[in-house]
C-alpha positions in Angstrom: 31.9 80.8 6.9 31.7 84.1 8.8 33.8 86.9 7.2 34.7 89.1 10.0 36.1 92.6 7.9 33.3 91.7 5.2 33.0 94.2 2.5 29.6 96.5 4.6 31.2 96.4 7.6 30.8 100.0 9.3 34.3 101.0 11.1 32.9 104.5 12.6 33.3 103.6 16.2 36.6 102.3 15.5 37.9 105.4 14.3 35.7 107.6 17.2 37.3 105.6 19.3 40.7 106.5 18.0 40.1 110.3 18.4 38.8 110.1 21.4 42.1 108.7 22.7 43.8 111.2 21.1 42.3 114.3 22.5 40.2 113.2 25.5 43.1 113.6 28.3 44.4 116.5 26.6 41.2 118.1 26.8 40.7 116.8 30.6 44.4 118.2 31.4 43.3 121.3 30.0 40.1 121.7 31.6 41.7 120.3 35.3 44.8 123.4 34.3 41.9 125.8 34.0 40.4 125.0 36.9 43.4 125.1 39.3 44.8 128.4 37.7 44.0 130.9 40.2 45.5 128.4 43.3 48.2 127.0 42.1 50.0 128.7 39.1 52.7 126.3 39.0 50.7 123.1 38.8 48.3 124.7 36.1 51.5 125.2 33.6 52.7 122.2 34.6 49.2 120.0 33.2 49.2 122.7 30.3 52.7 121.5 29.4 51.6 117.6 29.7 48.5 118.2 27.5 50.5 119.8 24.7 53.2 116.8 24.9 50.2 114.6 24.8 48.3 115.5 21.7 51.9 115.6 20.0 52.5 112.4 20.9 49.2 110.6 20.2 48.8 112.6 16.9 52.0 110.8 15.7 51.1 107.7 17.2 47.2 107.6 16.5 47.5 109.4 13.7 49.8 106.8 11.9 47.6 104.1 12.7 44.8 106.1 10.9 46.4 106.6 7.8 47.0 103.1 7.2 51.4 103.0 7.7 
């Protein structure tokens, strides 16, 4: 029989994966806000306010599914 969460499986991806959800569109928001700065003020605060409410968000979400709850 094939034990599929066997006792030397390796979860690292798993859990790379995880925090790359987390933080990867924030940090895209961010960089995207940076780049527009100069053009459009506006806009820029706008995606600075939607990365913050992102990695709030996905830290309780994501972060709750790391720590086992």
């Amino acid at each position: 029989m094939i034990y599929f969460l066997g006792p030397n499986m390796n979860l690292d991806g798993l859990v790379y994966l995880i925090i790359a959800i987390m933080f990867g569109p924030a940090i895209l928001l961010t960089i995207i806000g940076f780049a527009i700065l100069k053009k459009n003020k506006k806009a820029a605060k706008i995606l600075f306010i939607l990365a913050a409410v992102y990695v709030i968000i996905s830290l309780g979400v994501c972060g709750t599914l790391i720590s086992g709850f």
